[in-house]
KOLKE-173173 format. One line per field, with one value per residue (C-alpha): x, y, z. Coordinates in Angstrom, 3 decimals, m for minus. Layout:
N
u: X:...
v: Y:...
w: Z:...
This chain:
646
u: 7.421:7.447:4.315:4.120:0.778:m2.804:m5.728:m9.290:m9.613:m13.264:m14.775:m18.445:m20.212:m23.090:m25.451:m24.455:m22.427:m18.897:m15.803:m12.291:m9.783:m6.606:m3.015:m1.126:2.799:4.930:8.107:10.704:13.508:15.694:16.002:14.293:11.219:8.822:7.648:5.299:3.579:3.375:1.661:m1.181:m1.862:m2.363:m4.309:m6.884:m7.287:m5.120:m2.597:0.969:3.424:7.039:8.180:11.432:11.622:10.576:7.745:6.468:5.123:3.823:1.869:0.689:m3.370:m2.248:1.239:2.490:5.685:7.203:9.889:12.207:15.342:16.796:15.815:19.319:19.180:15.778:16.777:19.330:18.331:15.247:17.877:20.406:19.866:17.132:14.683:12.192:11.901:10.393:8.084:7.260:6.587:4.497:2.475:1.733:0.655:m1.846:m3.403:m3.696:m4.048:m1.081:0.129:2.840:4.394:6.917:9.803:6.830:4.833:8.500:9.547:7.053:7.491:9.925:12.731:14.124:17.097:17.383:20.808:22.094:24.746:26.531:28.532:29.681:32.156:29.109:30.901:30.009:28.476:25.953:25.105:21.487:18.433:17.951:15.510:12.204:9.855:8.012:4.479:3.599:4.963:6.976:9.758:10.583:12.109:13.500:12.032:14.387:15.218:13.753:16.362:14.088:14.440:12.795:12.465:13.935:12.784:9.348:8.698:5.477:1.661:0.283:m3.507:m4.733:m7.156:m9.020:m9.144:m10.842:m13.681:m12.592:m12.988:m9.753:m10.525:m13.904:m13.198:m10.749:m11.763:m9.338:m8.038:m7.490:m7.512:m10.765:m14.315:m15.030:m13.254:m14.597:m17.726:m17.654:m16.380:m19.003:m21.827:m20.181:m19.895:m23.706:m24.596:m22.978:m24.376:m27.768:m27.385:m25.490:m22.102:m19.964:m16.818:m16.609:m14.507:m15.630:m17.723:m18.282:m15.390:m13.330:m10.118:m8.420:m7.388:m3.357:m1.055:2.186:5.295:8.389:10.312:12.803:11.746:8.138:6.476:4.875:1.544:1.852:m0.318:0.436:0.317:m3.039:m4.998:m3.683:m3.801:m5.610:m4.946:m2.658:m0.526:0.656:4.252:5.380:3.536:4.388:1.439:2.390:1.042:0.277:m1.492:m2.139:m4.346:m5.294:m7.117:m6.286:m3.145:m2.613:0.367:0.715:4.035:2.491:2.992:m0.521:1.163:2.454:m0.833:m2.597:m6.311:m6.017:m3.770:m4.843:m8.383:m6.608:m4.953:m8.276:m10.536:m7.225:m7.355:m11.250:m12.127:m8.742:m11.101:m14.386:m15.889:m17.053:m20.605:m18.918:m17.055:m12.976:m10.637:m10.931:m14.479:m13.029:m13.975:m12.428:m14.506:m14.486:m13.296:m12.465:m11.766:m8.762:m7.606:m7.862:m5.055:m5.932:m8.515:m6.799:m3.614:m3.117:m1.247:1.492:0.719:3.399:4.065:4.145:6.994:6.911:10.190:10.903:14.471:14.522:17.313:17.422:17.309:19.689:17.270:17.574:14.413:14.173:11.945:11.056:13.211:13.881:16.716:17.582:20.220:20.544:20.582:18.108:18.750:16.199:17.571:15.378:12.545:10.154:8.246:5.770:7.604:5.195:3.871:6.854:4.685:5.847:6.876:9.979:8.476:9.201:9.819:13.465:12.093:11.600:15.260:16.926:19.121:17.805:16.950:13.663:10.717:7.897:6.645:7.580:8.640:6.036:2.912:3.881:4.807:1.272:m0.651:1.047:m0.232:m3.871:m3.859:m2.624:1.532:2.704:5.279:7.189:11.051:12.834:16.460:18.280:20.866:22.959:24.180:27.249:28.262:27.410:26.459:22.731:23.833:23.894:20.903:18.279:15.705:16.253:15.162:12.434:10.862:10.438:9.078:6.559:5.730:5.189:2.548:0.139:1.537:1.025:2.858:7.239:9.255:12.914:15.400:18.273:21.745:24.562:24.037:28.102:30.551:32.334:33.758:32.459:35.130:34.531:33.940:36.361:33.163:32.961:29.743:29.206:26.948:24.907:24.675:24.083:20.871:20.069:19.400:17.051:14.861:14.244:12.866:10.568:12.218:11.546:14.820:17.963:18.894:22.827:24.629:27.869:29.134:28.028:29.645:33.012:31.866:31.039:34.609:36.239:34.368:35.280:38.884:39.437:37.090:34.212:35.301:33.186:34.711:31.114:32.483:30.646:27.628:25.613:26.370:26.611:23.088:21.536:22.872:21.265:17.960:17.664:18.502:15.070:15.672:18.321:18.238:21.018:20.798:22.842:22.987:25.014:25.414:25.738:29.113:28.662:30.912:30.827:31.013:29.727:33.600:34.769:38.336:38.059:35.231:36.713:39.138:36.612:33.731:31.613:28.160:27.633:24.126:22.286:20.091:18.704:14.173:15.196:14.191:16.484:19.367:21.819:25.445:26.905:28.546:25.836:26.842:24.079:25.743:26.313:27.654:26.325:29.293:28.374:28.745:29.173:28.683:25.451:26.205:29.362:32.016:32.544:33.774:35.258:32.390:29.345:25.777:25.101:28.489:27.675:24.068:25.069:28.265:25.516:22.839:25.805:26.696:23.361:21.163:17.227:16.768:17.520:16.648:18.337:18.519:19.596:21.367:20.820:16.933:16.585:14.570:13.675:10.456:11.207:10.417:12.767:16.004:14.625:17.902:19.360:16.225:16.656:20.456:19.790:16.743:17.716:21.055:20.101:17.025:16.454:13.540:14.482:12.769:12.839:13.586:14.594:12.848:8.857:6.766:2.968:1.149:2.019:6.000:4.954:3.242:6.294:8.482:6.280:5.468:9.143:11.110:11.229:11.524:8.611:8.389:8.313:9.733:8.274:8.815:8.637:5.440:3.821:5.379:4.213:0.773:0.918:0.039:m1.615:m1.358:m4.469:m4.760:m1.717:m2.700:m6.110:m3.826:m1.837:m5.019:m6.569:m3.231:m3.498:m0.854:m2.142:m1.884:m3.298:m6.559:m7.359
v: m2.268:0.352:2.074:1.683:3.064:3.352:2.065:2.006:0.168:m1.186:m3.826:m4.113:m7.864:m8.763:m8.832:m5.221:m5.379:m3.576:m5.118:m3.697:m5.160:m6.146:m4.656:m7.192:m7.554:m8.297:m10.573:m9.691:m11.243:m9.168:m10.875:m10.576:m8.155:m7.785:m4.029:m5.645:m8.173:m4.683:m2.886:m5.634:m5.539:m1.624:m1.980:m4.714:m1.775:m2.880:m1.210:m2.754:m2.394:m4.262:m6.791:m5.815:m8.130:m11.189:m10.394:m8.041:m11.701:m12.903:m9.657:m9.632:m9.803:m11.141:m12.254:m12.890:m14.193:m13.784:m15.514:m14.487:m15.923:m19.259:m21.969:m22.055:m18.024:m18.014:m20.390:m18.960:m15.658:m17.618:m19.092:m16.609:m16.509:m13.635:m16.314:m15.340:m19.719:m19.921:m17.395:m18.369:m21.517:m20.677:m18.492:m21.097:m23.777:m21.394:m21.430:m17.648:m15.897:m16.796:m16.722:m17.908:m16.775:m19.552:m20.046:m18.756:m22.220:m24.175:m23.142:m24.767:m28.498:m30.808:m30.142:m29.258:m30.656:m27.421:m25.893:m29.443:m29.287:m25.931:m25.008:m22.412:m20.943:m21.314:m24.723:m27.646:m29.095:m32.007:m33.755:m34.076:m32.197:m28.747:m29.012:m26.558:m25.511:m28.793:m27.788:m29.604:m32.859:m34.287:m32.380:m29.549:m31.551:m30.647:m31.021:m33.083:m35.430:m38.670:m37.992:m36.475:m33.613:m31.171:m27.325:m26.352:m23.530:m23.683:m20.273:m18.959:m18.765:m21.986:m23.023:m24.000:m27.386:m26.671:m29.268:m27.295:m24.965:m22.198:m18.452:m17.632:m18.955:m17.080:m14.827:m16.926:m19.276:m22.007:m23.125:m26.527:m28.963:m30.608:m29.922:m31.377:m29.276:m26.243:m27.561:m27.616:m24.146:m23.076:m24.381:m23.076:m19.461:m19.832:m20.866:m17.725:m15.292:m16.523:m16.363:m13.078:m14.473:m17.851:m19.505:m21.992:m20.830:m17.616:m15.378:m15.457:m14.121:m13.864:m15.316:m19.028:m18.393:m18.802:m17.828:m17.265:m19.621:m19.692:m22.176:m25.439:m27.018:m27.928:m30.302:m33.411:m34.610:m37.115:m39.293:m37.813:m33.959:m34.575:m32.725:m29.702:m29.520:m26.714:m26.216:m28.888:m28.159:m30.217:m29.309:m31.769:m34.517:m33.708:m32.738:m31.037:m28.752:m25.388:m23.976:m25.250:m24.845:m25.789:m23.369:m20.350:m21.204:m20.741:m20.681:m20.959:m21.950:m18.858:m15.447:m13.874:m10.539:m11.355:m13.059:m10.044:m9.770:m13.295:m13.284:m10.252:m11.697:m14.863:m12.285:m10.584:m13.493:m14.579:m10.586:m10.945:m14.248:m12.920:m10.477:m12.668:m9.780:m12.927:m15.105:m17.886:m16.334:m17.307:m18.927:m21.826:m22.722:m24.813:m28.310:m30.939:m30.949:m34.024:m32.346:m35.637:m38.996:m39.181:m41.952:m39.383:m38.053:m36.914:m34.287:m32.533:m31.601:m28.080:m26.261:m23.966:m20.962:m19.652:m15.941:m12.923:m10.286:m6.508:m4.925:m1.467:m0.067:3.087:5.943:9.391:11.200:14.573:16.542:14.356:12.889:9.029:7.750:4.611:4.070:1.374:1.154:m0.440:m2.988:m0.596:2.832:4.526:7.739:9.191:8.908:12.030:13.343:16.193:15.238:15.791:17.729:16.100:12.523:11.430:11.395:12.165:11.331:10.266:7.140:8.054:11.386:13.325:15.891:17.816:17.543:15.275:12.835:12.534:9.537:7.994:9.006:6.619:7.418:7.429:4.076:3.574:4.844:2.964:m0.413:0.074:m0.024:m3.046:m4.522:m3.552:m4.919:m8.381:m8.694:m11.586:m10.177:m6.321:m6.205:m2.835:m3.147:0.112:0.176:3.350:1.891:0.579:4.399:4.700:2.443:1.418:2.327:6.313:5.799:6.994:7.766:3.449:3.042:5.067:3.880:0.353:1.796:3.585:0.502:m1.748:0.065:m1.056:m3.470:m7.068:m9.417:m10.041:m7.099:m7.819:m4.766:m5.486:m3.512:m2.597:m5.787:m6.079:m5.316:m1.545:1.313:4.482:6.737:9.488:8.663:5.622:3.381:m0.477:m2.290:m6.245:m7.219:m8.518:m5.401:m3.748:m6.659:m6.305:m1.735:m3.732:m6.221:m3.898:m1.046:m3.670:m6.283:m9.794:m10.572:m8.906:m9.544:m9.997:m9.317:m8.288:m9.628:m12.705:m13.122:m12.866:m14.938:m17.981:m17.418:m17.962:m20.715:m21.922:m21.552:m23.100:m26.512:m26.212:m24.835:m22.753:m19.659:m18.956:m15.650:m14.363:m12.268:m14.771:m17.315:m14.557:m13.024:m17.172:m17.928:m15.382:m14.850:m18.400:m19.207:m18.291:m14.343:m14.562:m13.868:m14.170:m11.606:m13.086:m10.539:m12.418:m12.490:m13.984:m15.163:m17.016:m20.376:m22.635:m25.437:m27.632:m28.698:m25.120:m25.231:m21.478:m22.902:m25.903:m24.025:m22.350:m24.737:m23.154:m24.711:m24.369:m24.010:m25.190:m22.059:m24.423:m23.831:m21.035:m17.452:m14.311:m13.449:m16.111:m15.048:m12.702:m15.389:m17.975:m19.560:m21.472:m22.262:m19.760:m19.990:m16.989:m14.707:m12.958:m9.491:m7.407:m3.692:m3.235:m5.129:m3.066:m5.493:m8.948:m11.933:m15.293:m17.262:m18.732:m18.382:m21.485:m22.223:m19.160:m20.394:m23.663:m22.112:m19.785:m22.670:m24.259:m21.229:m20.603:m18.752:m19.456:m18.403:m16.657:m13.637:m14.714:m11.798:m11.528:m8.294:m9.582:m9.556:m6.653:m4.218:m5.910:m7.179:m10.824:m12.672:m14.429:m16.100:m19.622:m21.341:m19.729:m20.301:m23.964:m24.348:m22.524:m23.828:m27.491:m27.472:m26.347:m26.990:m23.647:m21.556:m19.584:m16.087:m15.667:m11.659:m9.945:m9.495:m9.941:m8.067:m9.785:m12.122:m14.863:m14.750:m15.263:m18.755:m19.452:m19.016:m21.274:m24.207:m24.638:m24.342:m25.197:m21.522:m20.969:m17.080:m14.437:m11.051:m7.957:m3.994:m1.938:m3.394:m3.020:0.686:1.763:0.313:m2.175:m5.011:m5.344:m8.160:m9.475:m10.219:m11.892:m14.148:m14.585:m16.084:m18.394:m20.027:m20.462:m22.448:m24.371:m22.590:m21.958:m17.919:m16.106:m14.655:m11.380
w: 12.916:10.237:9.004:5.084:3.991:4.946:3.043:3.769:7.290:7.053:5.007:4.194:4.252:2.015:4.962:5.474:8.660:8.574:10.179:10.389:8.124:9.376:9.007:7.145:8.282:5.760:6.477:3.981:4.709:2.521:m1.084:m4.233:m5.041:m2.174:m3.613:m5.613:m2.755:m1.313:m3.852:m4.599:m0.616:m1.220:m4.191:m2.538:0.037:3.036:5.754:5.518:8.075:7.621:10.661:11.636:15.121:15.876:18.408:15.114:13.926:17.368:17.328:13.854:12.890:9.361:8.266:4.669:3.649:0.414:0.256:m3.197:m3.778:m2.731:0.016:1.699:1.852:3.300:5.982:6.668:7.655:9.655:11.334:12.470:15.821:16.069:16.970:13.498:13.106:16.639:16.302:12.826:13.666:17.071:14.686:12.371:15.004:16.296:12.998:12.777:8.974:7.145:3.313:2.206:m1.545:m3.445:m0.836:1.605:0.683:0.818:3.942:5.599:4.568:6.344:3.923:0.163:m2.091:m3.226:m2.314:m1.227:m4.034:m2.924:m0.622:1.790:m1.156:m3.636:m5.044:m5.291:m1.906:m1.084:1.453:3.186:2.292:3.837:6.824:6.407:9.494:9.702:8.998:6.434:6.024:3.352:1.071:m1.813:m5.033:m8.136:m11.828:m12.573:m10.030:m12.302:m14.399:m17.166:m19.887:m18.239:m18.797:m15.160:m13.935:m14.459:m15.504:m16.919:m16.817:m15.921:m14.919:m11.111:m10.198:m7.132:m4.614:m1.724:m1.920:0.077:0.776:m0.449:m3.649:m3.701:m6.527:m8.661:m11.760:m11.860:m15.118:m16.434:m19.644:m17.922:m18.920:m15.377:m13.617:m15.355:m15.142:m11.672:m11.768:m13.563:m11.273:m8.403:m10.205:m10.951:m7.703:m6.200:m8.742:m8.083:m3.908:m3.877:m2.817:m1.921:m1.260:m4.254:m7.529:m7.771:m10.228:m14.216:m15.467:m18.606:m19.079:m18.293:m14.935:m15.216:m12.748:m13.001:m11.432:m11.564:m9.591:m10.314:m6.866:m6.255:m3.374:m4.479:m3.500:m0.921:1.063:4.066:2.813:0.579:2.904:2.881:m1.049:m2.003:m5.751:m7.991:m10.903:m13.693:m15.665:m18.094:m16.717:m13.130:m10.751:m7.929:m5.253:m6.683:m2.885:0.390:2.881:6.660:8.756:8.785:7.172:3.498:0.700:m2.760:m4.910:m7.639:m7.444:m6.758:m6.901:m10.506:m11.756:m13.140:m12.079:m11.278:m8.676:m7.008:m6.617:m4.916:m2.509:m1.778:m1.361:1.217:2.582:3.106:4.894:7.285:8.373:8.343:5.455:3.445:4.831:5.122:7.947:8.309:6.054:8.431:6.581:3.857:2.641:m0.050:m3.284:m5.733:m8.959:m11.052:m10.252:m8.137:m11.112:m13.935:m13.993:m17.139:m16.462:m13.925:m16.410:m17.012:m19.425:m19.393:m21.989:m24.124:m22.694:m24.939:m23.619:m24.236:m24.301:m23.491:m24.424:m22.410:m22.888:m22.137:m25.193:m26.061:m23.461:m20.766:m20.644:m20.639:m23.350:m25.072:m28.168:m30.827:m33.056:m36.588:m35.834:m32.492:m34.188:m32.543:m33.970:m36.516:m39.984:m40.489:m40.579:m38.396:m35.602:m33.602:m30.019:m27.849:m29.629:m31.011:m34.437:m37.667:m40.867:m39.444:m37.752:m34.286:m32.102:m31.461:m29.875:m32.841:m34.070:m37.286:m35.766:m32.267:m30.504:m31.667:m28.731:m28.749:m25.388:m21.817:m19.851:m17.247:m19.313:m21.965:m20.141:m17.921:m21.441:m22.055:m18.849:m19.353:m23.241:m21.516:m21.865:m20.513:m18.931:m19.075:m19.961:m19.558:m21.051:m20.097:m22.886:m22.176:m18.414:m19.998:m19.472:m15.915:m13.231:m11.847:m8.356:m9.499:m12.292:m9.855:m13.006:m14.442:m10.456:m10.149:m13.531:m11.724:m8.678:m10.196:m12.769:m9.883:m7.936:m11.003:m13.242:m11.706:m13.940:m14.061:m14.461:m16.223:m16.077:m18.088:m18.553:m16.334:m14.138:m13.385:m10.861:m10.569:m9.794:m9.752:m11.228:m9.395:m5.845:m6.147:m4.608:m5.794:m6.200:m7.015:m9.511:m6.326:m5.192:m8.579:m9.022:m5.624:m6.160:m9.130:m6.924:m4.164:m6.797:m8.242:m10.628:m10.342:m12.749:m14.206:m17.578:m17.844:m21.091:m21.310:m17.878:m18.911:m22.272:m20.460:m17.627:m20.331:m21.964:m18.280:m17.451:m21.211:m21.035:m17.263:m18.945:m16.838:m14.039:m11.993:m9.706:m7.337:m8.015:m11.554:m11.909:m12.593:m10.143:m7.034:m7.779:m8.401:m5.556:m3.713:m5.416:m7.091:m10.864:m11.541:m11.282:m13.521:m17.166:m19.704:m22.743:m26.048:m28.572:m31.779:m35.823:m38.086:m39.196:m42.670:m43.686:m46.482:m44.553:m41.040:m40.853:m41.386:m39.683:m37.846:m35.937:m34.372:m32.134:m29.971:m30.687:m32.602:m33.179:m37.318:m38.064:m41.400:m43.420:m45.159:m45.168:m42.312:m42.851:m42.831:m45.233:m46.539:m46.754:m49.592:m51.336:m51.305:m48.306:m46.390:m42.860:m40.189:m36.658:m34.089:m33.135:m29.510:m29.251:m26.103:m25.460:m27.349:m30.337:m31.313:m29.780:m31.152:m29.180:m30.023:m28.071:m29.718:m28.982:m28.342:m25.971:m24.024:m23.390:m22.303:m20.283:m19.055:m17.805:m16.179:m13.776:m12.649:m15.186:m15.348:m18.726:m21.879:m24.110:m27.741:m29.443:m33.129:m34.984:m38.266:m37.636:m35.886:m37.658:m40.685:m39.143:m41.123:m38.375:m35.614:m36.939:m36.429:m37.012:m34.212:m31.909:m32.740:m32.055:m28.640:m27.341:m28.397:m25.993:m23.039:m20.618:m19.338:m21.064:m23.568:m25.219:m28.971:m29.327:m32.923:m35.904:m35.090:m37.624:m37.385:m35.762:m37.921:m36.539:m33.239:m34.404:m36.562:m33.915:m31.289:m34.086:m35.314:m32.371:m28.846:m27.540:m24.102:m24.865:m27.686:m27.167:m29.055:m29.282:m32.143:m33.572:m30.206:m29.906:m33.560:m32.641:m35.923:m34.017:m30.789:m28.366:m27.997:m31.687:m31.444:m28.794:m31.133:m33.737:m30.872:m29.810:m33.488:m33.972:m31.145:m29.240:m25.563:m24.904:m21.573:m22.526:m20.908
């Protein structure tokens, strides 16, 4: 094993006796972001060492499995010979402190559809589901597999009904649409207040309790799996299991580590009762509570908020520092102006260091994006738009800005820019986009925003009528990490027509859009239809593809969601172009974030009332301090649009 760090090793009781905590081993595997289930062990106060052999799991006093990334992957690399599935699965029978994280709480059913339809070369496959380590019993399914128009992945902050009191739940307050299940809640919280401590839903505290997910598979509640149902989910009129539990033996299909306060007071309730530090002893002392009526169905739905983004476009400005900047149409160069050298303050409207004509300074990346965390962002996106000149592999400064974020920000982490394949021009070295995403996840992103790459990936998979390679960005790095931790970046304009039956557009397709009751300019002759020309290289090359062909081209190779961007809103603080959130969100089934053009609070509820977008993406109003985020999740929920409440 390796030695990570060392927290406080003892743990205080109410009745005043100490007991050692354990050292949690963590099993990574080896894809996706496990820095982060790293940091929220060390921040509930825990030692974490890293299992490197199989017998570092028969020997461990607390095991936790995050599995990122993809089922096949995961079971794969259980099952390469090194014998980690036998003593896995001998750990797990002896019902010895366990949590499993999203693949972590997959793994251990009898089997999953997901990866059935590719194979070995990353085509298309099928055949049989993919057998899992037989724990629990029954299987891993997709969204979609009724044949309905689903959102797939299910991605976002969504509420928890309890089905179990339990230790691990000790400090969490579920949330849900029912009064009865709050209710409960609520008597359980008072009843521990009043006796000093408990294992029912935790104490009095503010917020709705939503976690975050983000998954296309999920297991379905089954006779013969009810039991171990500790928490249940519902997403578009699917319940599902949202946590197990039996014994000592816990999982959850949320990220704890990516739930804000939330989910790291899931993790230490878990953390506690592994060490008996709670009265009630072990994780083992559990029983089922009656929340509703197992017939209403009703009053166990919960409700997946609509997320608020923060993004960060960091540089490094003309002294080689890297700073927070915003651009006008993606100038970020002061038009002029003096500033402030330190604050970035002046009567220029943002820093240069103290020079006309640098690049705008309104703050530094990780102080900046922690604020965000602790005023309640939804999630944290840091676009690094100068990596077009140089690759991530050498950009040791992009790297060490997500390292440092992780270790206290608790909620998804997006890097965007560079995510291709290379070669350095100096040492002659090639990297793959994989490899390029994969220097990302293992510094702390949970996904990589694609933009360029993917523009020309779309026009391939155009041109050849469908045809997919296995070899693009975006379906190397899906495959790998899952279609969730990919994020497709479309940064078009307008390109005004007179008509729906315009004759340039038919050639490559183009999707005409109507202006008509939209806001946002109209074209310089009065025209009042548009199609969305994508651009590449940070909005200074065009390219013959639409935005709406590349997000559908996009969906189809393997991407989990998308960031529609617009040039001709950006800056003008006019609100998003909601003609082109329409088009985009209306063809394709993956979620998709509004970004471009957000001025107030009122654009955000525009944006969420008119079109079918699942997120919001904000910067320079955040950065300028005009508008902060809790007051525009005040305005969501007095509209009736669900927001996360911190």
């Amino acid at each position: 094993m390796t030695d990570d760090v060392v927290g406080d090793v003892v743990a205080s009781s109410s009745s005043g006796t100490t007991r050692r905590r354990p050292t949690v081993s963590l099993l990574d595997y080896g894809a996706g972001n496990v820095r982060s289930v790293r940091n929220a062990i060390l921040a509930c106060g825990y030692r974490v060492i890293d299992v490197v052999d199989p017998s570092d799991v028969t020997n461990a006093e607390v095991l936790i499995f995050p599995g990122v990334g993809s089922y096949r992957s995961a079971m794969e690399v259980l099952r390469d010979g090194r014998g980690y599935d036998v003593a896995l699965g001998e750990y797990l029978r002896s019902d010895r402190p366990y949590l499993g994280i999203c693949l972590g709480m997959q793994t251990l059913f009898d089997y999953s559809e997901e990866g059935i339809d590719i194979d070995d070369d990353g085509g298309c496959g099928g055949g049989p589901p993919l057998p899992g380590l037989g724990i629990i019993p029954g299987g891993v399914v997709r969204f979609d597999e009724d044949g309905g128009r689903r959102s797939v992945p299910h991605i976002g902050w969504n509420g928890i009904v309890p089905r179990m009191v339990s230790p691990a739940m000790r400090h969490v307050v579920s949330s849900s649409s029912s009064s009865g299940a709050r209710r409960r809640n609520d008597d359980d919280e008072t009843k521990e207040e009043e006796e000093g401590g408990g294992a029912g839903g935790g104490r009095k505290k503010e917020g709705g309790g939503e976690v975050y997910f983000v998954h296309s598979y999920y297991a379905p509640i089954t006779t013969d799996n009810v039991d171990w149902v500790l928490t249940s989910t519902t997403y578009e009129g699917r319940e599902y299991i949202s946590s197990v539990q039996r014994g000592n033996v816990v999982a959850t299909q949320f990220h704890p580590e990516k739930s804000g306060k939330v989910g790291l007071d899931f993790l230490r309730g878990f953390l506690e009762a592994s060490s008996g530090s709670v009265e009630d002893g072990t994780l083992s002392n559990t029983s089922p509570i009656p929340v509703v009526d197992d017939d209403d169905v009703g009053s166990r739905t919960t409700r997946l908020v609509k997320r608020v983004v923060v993004a960060l476009d960091v540089r490094t400005n003309d002294d080689g520092d890297l700073v927070v900047t915003k651009g006008d149409q993606y100038d970020v160069r002061e038009k002029g102006g003096e500033v402030d050298d330190d604050t970035g303050d002046g009567d220029g409207g943002g820093g240069c260091g103290g020079r006309r004509g640098g690049v705008r300074n309104l703050g530094k990346p990780v102080r900046l994006a922690k604020r965000y965390y602790d005023e309640g962002a939804d999630e944290v996106a840091f676009l690094n738009i100068t990596s077009y000149r140089s690759g991530v592999v050498d950009d040791m400064p992009m790297l060490r800005v997500l390292e440092e974020s992780s270790k206290s920000i608790f909620v998804p982490l997006t890097v965007g820019g560079g995510i291709r394949s290379y070669t350095d021009p100096e040492s002659g070295a090639s990297y793959t986009a994989l490899e390029v995403a994969s220097r990302y996840f293992r510094a702390g992103a949970d996904k990589v925003s694609i933009g360029s790459d993917a523009v020309y990936a779309a026009e391939e998979y155009v041109r050849s009528g469908g045809k997919r390679t296995g070899l693009s960005s975006i379906e190397t790095i899906s495959r790998v990490y899952g279609v969730q931790a990919v994020v497709i970046s479309i940064d078009p304009r307008r390109v005004y027509v007179s008509s729906p039956d315009d004759a340039s557009c038919a050639r490559w397709g183009h999707v005409v859009v109507s202006l008509s009751d939209v806001n946002g300019p109209i074209g310089p002759d009065g025209e009042t239809y548009c199609w969305y020309q994508c651009t590449v290289k940070g909005g200074r090359e065009a390219r013959p593809i639409c935005a709406v062909t590349l997000a559908r081209a996009a969906e189809s190779l393997g991407a989990g969601e998308i960031m529609l961007n617009c040039i001709d809103m950006d800056g003008r603080c006019d609100g998003y172009d909601i003609a082109l959130m329409n088009a985009v969100s209306s063809a394709v089934n993956v979620p998709v974030i509004a970004s471009s053009g957000a001025g107030n609070e009122g654009h955000f509820v525009e944006v969420f009332e008119r079109t079918g977008v699942r997120a919001a993406l904000a910067a320079g109003m955040f950065h300028r301090g005009e508008v902060e985020i809790c007051s525009v999740k005040r305005r969501m929920e007095e509209r009736g649009i669900p927001a996360r409440m911190v």
